[in-house]
matplotlib code that plots the C-alpha trace (Angstrom):
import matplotlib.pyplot as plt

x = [0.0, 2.7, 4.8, 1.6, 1.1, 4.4, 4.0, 1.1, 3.1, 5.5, 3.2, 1.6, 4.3, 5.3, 7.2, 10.9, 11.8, 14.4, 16.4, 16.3, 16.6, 20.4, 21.3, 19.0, 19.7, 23.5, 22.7, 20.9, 20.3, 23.4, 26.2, 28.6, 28.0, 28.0, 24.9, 22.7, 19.1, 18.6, 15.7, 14.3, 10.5, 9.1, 5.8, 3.5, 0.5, -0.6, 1.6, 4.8, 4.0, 3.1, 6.7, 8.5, 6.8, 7.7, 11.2, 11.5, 10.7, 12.9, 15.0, 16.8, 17.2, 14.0, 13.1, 9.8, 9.2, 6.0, 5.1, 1.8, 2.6, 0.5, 0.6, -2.2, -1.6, -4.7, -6.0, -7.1, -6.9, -8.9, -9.7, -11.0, -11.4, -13.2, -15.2, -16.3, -17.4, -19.4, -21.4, -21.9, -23.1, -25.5, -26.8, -27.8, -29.2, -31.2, -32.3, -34.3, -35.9, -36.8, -36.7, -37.6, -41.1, -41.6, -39.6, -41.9, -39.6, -40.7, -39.0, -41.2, -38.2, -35.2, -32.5, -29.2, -26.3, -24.0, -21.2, -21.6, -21.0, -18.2, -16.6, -17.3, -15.3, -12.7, -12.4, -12.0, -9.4, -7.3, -7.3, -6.4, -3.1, -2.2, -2.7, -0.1, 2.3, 2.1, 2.9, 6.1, 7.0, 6.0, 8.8, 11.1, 10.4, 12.2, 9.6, 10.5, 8.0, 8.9, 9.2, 11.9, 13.9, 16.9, 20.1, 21.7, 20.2, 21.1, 20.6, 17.3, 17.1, 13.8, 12.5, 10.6, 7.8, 9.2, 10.9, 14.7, 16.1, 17.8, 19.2, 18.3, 20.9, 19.8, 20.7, 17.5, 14.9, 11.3, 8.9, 5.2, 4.5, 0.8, -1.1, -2.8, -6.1, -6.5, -7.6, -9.3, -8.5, -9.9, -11.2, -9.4, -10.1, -10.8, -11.8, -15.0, -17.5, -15.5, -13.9, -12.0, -12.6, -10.8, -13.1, -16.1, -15.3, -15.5, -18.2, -19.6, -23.2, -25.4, -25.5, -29.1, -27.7, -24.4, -22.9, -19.9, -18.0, -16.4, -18.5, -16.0, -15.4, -14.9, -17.3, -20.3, -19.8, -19.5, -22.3, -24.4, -23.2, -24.2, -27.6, -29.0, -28.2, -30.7, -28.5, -29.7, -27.0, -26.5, -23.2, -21.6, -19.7, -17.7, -18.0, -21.0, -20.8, -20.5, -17.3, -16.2, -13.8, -17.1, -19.1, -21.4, -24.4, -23.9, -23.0, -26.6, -28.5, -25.9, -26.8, -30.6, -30.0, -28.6, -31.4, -33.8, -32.3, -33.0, -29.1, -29.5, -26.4, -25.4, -23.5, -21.2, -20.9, -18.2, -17.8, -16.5, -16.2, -17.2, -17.7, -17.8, -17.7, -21.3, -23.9, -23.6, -21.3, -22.5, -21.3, -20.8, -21.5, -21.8, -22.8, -19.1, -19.8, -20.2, -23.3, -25.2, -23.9, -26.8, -25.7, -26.2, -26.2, -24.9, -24.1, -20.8, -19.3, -17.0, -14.5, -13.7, -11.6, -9.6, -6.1, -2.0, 0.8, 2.4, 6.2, 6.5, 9.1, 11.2, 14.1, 13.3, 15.0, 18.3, 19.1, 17.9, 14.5, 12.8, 8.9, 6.0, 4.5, 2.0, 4.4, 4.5, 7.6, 9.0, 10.1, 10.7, 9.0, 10.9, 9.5, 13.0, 13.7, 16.1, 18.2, 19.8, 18.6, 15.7, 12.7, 9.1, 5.4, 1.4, 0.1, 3.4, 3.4, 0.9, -1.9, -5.0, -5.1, -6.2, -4.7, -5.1, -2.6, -0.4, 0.0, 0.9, 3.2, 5.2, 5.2, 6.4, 8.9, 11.1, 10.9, 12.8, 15.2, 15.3, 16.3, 13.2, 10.6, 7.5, 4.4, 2.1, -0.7, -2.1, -5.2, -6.6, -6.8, -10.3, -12.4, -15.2, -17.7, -18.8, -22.1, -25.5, -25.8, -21.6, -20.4, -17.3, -15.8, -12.7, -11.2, -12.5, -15.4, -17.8, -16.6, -13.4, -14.1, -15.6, -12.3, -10.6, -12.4, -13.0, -16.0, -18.0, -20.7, -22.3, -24.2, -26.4, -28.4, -30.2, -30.6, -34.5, -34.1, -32.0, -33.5, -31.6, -31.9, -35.6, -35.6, -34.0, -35.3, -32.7, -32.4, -31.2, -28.8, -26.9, -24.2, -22.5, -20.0, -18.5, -16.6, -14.5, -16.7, -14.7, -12.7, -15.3, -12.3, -13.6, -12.8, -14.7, -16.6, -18.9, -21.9, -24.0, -25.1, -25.4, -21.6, -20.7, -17.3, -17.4, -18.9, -15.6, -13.1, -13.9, -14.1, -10.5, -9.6, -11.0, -9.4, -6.0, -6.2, -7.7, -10.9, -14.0, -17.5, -18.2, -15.6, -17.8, -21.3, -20.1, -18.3, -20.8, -22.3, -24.2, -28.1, -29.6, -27.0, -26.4, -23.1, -25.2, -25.9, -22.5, -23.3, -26.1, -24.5, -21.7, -24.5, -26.2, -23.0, -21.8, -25.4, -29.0, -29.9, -32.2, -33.5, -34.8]
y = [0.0, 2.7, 1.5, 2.1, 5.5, 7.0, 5.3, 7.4, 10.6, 10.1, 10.6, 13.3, 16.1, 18.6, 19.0, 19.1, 16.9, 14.9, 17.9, 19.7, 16.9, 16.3, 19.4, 19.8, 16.4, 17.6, 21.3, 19.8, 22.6, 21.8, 23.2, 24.6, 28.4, 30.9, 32.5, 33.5, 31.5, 28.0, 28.9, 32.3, 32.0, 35.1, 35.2, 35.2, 33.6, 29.7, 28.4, 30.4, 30.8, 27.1, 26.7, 29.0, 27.5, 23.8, 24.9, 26.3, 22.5, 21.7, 23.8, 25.7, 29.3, 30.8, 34.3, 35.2, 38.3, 39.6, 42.9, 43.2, 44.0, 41.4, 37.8, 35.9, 36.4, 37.0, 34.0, 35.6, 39.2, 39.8, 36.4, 33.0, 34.8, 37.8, 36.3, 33.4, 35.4, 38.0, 34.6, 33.4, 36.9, 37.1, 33.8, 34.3, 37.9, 35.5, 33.4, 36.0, 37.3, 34.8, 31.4, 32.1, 32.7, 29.5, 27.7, 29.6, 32.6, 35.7, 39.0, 42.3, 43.8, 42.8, 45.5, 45.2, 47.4, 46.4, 48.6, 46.0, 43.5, 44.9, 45.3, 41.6, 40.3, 43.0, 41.6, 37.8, 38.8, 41.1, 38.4, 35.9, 37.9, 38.8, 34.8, 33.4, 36.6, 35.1, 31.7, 33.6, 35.0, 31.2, 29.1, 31.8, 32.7, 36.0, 38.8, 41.1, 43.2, 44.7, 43.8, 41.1, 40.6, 38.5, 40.1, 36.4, 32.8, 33.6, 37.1, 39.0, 42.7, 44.0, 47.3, 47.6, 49.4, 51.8, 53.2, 51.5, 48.4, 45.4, 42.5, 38.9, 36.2, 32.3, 28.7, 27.9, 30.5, 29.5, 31.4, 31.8, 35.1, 33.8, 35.2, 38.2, 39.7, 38.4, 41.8, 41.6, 43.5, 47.1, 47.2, 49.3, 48.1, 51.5, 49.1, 50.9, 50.6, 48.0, 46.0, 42.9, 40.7, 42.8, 45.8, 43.5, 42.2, 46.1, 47.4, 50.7, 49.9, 47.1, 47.4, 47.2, 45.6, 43.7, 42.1, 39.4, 38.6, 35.3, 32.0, 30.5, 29.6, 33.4, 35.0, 33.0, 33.1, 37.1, 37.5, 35.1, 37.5, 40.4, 38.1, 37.8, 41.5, 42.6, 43.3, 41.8, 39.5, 38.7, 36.6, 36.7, 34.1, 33.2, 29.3, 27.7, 26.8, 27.4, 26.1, 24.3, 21.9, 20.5, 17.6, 17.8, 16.5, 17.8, 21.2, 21.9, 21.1, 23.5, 26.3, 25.3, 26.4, 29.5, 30.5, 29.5, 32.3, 34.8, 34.3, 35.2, 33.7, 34.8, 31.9, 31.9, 35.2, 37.6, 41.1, 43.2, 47.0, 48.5, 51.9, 53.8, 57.2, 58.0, 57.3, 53.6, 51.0, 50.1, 46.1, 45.5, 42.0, 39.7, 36.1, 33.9, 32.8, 36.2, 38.1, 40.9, 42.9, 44.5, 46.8, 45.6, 48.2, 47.8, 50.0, 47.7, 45.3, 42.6, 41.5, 37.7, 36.1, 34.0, 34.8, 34.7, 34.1, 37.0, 37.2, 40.8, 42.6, 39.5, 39.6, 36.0, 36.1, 38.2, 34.9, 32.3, 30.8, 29.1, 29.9, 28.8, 31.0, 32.3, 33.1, 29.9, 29.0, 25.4, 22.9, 18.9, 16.9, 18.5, 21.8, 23.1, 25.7, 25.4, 27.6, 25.3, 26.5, 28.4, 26.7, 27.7, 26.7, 27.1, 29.6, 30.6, 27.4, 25.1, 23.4, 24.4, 27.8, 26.7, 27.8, 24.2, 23.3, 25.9, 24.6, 20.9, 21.9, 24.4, 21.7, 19.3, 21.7, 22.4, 18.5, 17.6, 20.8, 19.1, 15.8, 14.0, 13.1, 15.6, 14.5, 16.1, 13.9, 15.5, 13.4, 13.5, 17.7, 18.6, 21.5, 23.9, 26.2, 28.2, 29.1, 27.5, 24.8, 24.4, 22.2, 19.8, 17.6, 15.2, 13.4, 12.8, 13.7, 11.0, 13.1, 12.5, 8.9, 8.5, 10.2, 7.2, 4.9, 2.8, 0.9, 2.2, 2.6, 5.6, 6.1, 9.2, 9.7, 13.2, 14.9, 15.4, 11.5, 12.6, 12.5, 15.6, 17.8, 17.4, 18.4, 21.1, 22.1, 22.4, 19.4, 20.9, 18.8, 15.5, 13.2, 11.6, 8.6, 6.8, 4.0, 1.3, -1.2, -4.3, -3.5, -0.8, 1.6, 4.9, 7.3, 10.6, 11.9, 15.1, 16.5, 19.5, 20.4, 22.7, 22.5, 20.1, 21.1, 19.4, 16.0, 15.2, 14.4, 11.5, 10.8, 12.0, 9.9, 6.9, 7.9, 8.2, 4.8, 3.6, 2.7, 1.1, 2.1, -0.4, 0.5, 3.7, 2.1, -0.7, 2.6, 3.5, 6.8, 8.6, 8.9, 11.5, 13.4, 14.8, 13.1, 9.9, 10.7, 10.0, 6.1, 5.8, 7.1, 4.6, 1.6, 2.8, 2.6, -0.9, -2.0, -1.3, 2.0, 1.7, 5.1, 6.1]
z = [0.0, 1.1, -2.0, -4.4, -2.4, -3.3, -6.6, -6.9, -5.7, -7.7, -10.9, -9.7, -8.6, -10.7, -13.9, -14.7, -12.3, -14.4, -15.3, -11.8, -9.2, -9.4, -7.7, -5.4, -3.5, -3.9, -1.9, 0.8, 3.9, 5.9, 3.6, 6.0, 5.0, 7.1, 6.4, 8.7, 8.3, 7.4, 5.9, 4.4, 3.4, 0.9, 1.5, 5.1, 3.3, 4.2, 2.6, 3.7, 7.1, 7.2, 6.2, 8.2, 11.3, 10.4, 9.5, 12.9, 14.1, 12.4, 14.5, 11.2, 11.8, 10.0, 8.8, 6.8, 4.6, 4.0, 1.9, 3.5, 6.9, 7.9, 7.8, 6.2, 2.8, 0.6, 2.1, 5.5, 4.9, 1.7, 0.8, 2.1, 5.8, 5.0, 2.4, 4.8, 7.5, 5.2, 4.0, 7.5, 8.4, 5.1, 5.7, 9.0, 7.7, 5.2, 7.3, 9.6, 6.9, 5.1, 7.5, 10.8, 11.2, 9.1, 12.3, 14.7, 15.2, 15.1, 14.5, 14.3, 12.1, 11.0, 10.0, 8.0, 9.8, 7.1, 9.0, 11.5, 9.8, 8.2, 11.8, 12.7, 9.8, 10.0, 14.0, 12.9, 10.1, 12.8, 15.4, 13.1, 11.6, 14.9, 15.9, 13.2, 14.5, 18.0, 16.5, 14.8, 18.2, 20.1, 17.4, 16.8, 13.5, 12.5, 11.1, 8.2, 7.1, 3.8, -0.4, -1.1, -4.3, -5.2, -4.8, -5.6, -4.8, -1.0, -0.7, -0.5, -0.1, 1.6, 1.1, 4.6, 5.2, 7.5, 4.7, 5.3, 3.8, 4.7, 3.2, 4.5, 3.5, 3.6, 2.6, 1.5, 0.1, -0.5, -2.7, -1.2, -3.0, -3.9, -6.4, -7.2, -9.5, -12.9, -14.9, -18.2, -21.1, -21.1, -18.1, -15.1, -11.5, -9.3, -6.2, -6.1, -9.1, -11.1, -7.9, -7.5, -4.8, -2.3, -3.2, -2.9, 0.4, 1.9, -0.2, 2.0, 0.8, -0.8, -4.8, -5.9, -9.0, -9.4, -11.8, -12.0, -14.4, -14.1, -12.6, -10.5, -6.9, -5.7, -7.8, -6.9, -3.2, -3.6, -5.4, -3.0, -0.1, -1.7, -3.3, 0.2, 1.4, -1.5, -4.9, -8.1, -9.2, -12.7, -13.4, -17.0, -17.8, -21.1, -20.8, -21.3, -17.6, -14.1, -12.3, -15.3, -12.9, -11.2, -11.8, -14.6, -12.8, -9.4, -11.6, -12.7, -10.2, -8.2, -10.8, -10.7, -6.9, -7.5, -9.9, -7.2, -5.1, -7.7, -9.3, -12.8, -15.5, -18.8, -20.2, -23.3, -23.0, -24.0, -22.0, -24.7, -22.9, -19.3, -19.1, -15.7, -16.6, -16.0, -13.2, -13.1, -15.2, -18.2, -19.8, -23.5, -24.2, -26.8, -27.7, -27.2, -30.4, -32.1, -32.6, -31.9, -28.6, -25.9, -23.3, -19.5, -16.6, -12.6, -10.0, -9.1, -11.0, -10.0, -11.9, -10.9, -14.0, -11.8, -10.4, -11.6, -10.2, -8.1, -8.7, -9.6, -8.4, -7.1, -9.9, -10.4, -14.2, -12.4, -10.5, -13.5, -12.4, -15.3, -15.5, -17.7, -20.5, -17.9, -15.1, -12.9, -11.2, -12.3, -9.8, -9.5, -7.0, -3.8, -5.0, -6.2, -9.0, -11.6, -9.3, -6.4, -2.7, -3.9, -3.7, -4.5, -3.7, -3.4, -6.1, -8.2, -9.2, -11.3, -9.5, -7.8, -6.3, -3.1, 0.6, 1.7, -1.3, -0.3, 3.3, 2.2, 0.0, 2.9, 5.1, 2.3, 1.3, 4.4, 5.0, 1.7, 2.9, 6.2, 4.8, 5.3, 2.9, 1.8, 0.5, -1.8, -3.5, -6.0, -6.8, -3.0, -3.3, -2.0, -3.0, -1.4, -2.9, 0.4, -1.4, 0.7, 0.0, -0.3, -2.8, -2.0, -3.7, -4.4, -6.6, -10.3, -11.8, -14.0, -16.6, -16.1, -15.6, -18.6, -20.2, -18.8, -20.3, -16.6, -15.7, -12.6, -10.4, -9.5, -5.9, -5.3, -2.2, -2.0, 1.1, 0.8, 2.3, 5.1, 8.3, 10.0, 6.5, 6.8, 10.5, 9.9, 6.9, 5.0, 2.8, -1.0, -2.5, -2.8, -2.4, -5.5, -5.3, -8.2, -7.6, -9.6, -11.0, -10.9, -7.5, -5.8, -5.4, -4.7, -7.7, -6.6, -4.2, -4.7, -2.1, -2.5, 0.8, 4.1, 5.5, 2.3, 3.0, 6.7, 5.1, 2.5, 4.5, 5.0, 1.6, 1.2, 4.0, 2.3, -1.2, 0.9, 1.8, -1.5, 0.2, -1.5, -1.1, 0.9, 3.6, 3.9, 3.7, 6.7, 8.6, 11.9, 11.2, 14.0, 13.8, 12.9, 11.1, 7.6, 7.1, 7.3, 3.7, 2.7, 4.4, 2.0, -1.0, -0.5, 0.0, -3.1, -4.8, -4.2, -3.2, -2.9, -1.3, 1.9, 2.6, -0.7]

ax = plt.figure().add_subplot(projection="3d")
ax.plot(x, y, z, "-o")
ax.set_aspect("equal")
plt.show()
């Protein structure tokens, strides 16, 4: 199993790693230099503060860099934090106006105080910055606040943000520099009509009509968040679907959802011009295809075309490091450049743009530095659409099965059969398992539901391990409970569903 495992890995890791892997076992982090760190990490998102934490465990002499002048990265400060507790707030903003009563709770008014709000998500960002600082301070983690660039591969100078400058040598640098705002062509992003997601995230006022551009992860929870505090939301997007990475199946009934909560799409559709210069912003589309163009109108428009690496700035081409056409860092499968001692991971390079990537890949990282073994899989990377219901998933999609040309099963187990989803009355959605057909190895695992993204790990657990359906189905599962939904899935998969 463990050999099949690394096997596995081993497939999966990143490119080059035939012409980089020579010199990067030879450097190693013990080289008898005099310099000062062990390890010097650019970047304090989850990733890089991930791995200048477990290099301090390590005990190596650490020191992290981060332009911000917080740590976080985009991740917690304008990003997966912010965004998570604006939903949370919406939902429960929703919910009073439009559940309670129907649950025997009644409210004689219920107001929005969206500065409130605001505050409460501004609160759970600070404390959370301030909590990864007080882990720097807890495993001795040097602090430099300030813009790094490459001065040589063991030299960074930092312009701080005090004004000064210092230069930081190491053995080993990692790159965590994340990524930043995909623009589109023509279109300038002032941060208050036309916004990115930072600008939507601190919005001083509810848009009575918004419009996205781009229906991905991070455009569809905005716009639900700003959906359920009263804006119109119409989301424009050029392919002729939502979240093109998700199932097919659980993808439509997803977008059925969304139109039930007064979401409106325009699919294969091209956004030729935005202009801003009068009241509102006017959008010039046209069919993908070509065609006749119409003119749509919003009082904020978000722009939400997915994200690219951020290297700018770092002198990456001064010291030699090889990139892709569109600006990813290359590295083998211990995450090193072809520049020995420099090292780079999360969103500079290819993969998922996901904080939970990020963090394996630190950790993995300053292991292989460390001279240990990392490990990254690839396959088992799980994720979430924070929308309600979320969608979570892992693993391959039945398209992608088909693709491979393998016979399986499929289970499906809605949650309108669920015992706690009716309860509570919140039963939209399902949960999707296809399996191997000849060995009942679990392939992929999808579920549209309320707190979706709490149910999967125990599908990624059981994909880990190369678990069957069965393992799940004869796994005790406490009643009544949503997850139980997963258990019937999994018996309808490799058996006979009992609940519906």
């Amino acid at each position: 199993m463990a050999m099949a495992s690394i096997a596995r890995r081993s497939r999966n890791l990143y490119y080059n790693s035939s012409k980089y892997y020579a010199f990067s076992l030879s450097r190693g982090f013990a080289s008898g230099s005099d310099e000062e760190n062990d390890v010097v990490v650019i970047g304090g998102g989850p990733g890089g503060y991930v791995a200048a934490i477990k290099a301090a465990h390590f005990g190596l002499k650490t020191t992290c860099i981060e332009k911000r002048g917080t740590l976080g990265g985009t991740c917690l400060n304008v990003g997966c934090i912010p965004s998570k507790a604006l939903l949370h707030s919406s939902h429960m903003y929703h919910e009073a106006t439009r559940s309670f009563a129907k649950h025997g709770v009644k409210c004689s008014s219920v107001e929005l105080d969206l500065p409130a709000m605001m505050a409460q998500k501004d609160e759970a960002v600070s404390d959370l910055t301030k909590g990864i600082e007080g882990l720097f301070k807890k495993n001795k983690v040097n602090y430099v606040k300030g813009y790094g660039k490459f001065l040589s591969p063991s030299e960074i100078k930092v312009d701080t943000i005090d004004g000064g400058e210092t230069v930081v040598k190491g053995k080993n640098i990692i790159i965590a520099t994340g990524s930043d705002v995909k623009g589109l062509p023509g279109i300038t992003i002032d941060e208050e009509r036309i916004v990115s997601s930072t600008g939507a995230l601190a919005l001083k006022e509810v848009p009575k009509k918004l419009v996205v551009i781009g229906a991905g992860y991070i455009g569809l929870e905005i716009g639900c968040v700003w959906g359920r505090l009263g804006s119109e939301v119409t989301v424009v997007e050029f392919a002729p679907h939502i979240v093109p990475s998700m199932d097919g199946e659980v993808r439509r009934r997803f977008q059925r959802t969304l139109e039930k909560q007064k979401m409106k799409f325009m699919l294969k559709t091209k956004v030729v011009s935005v202009d801003s210069s009068g009241d509102g912003v006017k959008l010039t589309l046209e069919p993908a295809a070509g065609g006749d163009q119409t003119v749509l109108e919003a009082d904020v428009v978000l722009v939400s075309a997915g994200r690219t690496p951020f290297t700018a700035g770092l002198l990456l081409d001064k010291i030699g490091v090889e990139t892709d056409k569109i600006g990813r860092i290359l590295v083998n499968e211990r995450f090193a450049t072809s520049v020995p001692g420099v090292y780079a991971i999360g969103d500079v390079i290819p993969g998922p743009m996901l904080a939970n990537k990020a963090m394996e890949e630190g950790a993995a990282c300053v292991e292989f530095i460390a001279g240990k073994v990392g490990q990254v899989d690839y396959d088992m990377v799980p994720g979430v659409v924070f929308t309600h219901p979320e969608v979570a998933s892992v693993g391959k999609t039945e398209e992608q099965v088909k693709a491979l040309g393998v016979s399986y099963n499929v289970g499906k187990f809605p949650f309108m059969a669920n015992s706690r989803a009716k309860a509570v009355d919140d039963a939209e959605g399902l949960v999707k398992i296809l399996a191997e057909k000849e060995t009942d190895k679990i392939l992929g695992v999808h579920i549209m539901a309320p707190n979706a993204g709490e149910y999967i790990h125990e599908a990624v657990l059981a994909l880990q391990y190369g678990g069957s359906s069965e393992d799940i189905a004869r796994t005790w599962h406490v009643h009544p409970t949503m997850s139980e939904a997963v258990k019937d899935a999994a018996i309808a998969t490799y058996d006979k569903a009992i609940h519906i």
